[in-house]
VMD Tcl script that builds the backbone (N, CA, C; Angstrom):
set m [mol new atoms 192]
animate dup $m
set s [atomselect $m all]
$s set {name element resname resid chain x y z} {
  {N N UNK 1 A 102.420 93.042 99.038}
  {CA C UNK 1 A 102.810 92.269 97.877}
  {C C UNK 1 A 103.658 91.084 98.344}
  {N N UNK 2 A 103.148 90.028 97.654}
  {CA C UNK 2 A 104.076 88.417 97.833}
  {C C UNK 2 A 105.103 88.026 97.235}
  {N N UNK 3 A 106.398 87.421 97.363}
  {CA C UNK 3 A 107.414 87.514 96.247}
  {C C UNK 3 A 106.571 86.937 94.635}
  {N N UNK 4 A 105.668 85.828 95.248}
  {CA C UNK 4 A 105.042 85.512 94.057}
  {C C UNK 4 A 104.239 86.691 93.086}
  {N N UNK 5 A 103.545 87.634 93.482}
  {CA C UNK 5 A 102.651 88.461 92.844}
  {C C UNK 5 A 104.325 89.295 92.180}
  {N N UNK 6 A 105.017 89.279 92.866}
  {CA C UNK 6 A 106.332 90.019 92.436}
  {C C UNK 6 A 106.821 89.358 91.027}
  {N N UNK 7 A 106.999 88.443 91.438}
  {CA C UNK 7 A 107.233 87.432 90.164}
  {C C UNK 7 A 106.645 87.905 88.883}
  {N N UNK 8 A 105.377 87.589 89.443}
  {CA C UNK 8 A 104.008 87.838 88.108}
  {C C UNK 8 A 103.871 88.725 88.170}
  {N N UNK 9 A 104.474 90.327 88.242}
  {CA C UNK 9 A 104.338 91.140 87.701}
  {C C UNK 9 A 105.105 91.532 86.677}
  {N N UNK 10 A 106.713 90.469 87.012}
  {CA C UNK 10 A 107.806 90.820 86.064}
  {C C UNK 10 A 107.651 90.061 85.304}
  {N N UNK 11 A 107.119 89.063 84.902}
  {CA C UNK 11 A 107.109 87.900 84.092}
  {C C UNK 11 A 105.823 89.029 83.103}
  {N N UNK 12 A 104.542 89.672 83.664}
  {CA C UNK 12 A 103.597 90.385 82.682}
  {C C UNK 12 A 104.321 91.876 82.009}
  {N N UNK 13 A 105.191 92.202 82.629}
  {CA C UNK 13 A 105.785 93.446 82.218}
  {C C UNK 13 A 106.800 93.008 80.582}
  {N N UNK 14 A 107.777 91.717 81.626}
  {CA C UNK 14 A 108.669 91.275 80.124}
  {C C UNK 14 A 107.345 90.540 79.099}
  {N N UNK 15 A 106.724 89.845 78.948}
  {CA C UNK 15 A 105.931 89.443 77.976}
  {C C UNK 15 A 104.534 90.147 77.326}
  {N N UNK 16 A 104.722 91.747 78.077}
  {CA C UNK 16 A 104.099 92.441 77.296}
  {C C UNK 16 A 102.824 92.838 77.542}
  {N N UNK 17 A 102.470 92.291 79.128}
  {CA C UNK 17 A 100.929 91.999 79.279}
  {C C UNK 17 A 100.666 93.332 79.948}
  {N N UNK 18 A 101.551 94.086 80.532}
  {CA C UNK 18 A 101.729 95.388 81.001}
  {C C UNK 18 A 102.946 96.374 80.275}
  {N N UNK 19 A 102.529 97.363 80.525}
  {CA C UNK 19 A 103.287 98.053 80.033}
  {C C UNK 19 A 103.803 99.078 81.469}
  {N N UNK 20 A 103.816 99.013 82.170}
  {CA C UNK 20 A 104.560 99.609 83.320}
  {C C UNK 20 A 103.694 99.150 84.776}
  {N N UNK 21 A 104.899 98.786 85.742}
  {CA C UNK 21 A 104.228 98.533 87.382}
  {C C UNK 21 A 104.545 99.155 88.171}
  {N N UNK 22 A 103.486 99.994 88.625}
  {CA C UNK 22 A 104.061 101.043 90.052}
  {C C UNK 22 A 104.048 100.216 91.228}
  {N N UNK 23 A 105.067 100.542 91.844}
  {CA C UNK 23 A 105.453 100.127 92.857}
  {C C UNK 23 A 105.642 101.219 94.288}
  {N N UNK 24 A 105.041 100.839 95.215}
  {CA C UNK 24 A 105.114 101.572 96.284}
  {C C UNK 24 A 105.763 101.778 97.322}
  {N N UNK 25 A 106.257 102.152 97.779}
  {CA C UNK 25 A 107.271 102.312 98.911}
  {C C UNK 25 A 107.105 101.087 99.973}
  {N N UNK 26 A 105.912 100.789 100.176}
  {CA C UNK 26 A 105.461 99.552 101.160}
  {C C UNK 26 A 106.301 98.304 100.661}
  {N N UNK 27 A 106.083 98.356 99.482}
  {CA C UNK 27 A 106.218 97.012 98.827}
  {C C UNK 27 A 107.853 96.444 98.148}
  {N N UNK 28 A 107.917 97.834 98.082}
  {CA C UNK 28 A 109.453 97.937 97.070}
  {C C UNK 28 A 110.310 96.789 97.645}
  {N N UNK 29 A 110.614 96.797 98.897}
  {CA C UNK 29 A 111.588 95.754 99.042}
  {C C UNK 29 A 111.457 94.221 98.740}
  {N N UNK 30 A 110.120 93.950 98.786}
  {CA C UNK 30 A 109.538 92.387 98.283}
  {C C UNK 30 A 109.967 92.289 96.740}
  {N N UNK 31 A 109.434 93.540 96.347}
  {CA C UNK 31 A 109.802 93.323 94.617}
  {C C UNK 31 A 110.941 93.497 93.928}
  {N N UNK 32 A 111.932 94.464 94.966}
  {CA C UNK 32 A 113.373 94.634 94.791}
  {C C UNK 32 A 114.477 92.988 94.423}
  {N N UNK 33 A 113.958 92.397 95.680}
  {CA C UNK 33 A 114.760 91.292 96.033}
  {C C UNK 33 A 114.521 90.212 94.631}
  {N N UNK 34 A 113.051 90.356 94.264}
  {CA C UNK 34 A 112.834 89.283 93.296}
  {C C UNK 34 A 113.143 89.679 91.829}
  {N N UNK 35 A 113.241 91.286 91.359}
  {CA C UNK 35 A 113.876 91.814 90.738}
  {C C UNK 35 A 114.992 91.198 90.719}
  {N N UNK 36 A 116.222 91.534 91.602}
  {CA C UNK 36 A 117.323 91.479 91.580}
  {C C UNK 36 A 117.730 89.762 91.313}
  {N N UNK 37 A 116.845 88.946 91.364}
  {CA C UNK 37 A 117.286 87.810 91.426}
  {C C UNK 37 A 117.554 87.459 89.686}
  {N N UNK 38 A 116.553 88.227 88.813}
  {CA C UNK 38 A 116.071 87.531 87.526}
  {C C UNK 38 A 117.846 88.434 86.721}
  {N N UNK 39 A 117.543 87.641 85.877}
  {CA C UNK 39 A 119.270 87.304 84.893}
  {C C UNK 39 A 118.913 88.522 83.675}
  {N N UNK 40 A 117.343 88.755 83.700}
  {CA C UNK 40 A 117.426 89.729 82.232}
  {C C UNK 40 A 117.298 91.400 83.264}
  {N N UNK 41 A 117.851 91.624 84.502}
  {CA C UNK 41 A 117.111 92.492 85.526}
  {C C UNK 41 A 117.685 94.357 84.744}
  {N N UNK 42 A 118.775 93.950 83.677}
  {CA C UNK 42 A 119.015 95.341 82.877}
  {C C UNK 42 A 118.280 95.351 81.796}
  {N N UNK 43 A 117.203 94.494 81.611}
  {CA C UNK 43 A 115.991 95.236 80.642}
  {C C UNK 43 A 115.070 95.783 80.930}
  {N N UNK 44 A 115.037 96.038 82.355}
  {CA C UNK 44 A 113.889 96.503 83.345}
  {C C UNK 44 A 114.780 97.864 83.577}
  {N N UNK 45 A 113.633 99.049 83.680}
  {CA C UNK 45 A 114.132 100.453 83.880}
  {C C UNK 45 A 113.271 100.567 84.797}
  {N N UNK 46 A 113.538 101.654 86.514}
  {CA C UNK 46 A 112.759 101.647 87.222}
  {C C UNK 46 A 113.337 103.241 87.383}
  {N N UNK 47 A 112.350 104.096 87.269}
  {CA C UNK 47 A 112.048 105.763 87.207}
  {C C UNK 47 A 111.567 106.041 88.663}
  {N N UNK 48 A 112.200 106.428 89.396}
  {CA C UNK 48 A 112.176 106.905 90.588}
  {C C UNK 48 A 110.861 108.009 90.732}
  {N N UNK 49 A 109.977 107.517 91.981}
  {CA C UNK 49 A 108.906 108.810 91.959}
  {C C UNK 49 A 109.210 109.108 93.753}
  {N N UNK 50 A 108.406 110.272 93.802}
  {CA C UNK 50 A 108.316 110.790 95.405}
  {C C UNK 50 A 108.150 109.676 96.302}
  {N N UNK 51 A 108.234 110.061 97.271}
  {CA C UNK 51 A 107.659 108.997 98.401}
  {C C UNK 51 A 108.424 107.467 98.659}
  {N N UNK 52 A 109.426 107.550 97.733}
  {CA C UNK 52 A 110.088 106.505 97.541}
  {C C UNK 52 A 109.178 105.358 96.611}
  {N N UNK 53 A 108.590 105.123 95.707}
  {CA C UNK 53 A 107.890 104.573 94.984}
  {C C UNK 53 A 108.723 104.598 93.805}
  {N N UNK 54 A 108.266 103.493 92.844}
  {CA C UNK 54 A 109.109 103.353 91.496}
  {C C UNK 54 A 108.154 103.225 90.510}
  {N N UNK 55 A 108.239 103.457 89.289}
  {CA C UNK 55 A 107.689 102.828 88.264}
  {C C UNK 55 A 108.844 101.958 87.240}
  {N N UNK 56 A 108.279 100.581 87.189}
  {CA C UNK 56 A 109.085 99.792 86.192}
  {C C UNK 56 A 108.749 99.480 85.376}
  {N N UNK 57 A 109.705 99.721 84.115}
  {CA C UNK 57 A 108.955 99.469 82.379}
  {C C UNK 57 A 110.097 98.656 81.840}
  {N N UNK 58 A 109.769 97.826 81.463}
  {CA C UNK 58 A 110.883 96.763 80.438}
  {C C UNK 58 A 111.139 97.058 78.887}
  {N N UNK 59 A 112.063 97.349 78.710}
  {CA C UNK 59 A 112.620 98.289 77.802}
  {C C UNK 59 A 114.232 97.788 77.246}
  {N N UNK 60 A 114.232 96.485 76.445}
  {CA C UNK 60 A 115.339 95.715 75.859}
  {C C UNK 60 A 115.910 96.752 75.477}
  {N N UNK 61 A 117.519 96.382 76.073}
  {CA C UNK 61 A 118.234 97.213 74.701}
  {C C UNK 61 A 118.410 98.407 75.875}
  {N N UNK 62 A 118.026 99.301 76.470}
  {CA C UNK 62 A 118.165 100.674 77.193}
  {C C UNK 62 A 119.124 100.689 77.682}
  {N N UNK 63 A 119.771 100.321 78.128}
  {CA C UNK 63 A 121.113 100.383 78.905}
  {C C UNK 63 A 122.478 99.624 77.913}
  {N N UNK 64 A 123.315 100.813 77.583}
  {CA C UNK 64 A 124.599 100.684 76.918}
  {C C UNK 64 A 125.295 99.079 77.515}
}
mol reanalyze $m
mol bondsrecalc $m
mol representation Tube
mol addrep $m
């Protein structure tokens, strides 16, 4: 994964075009970094799976 495809996955998750992106242990750190960069990054929930893999779902509002 490219920071760009990273991008465009968070940009399809917040506008609805997905509804959750698994993410794989390979990749996590490309998508971590570009995660961490974006300003809305506590409307994004990422559910921890085995193997070190994530699933992320954007979910306004979830966090107090």
């Amino acid at each position: 994964m490219t920071s760009e495809e990273a991008k465009e996955l968070l940009n399809q998750l917040k506008n609805g075009q997905l509804e959750e992106v698994y993410v794989n242990q390979a990749d996590f750190l490309t998508f971590r970094s570009e995660f961490a960069k974006r300003s809305d990054k506590k409307e994004f929930r990422g559910i921890a799976q085995r193997n070190g893999d994530v699933i992320y779902k954007y979910e306004p509002g979830w966090t107090a």
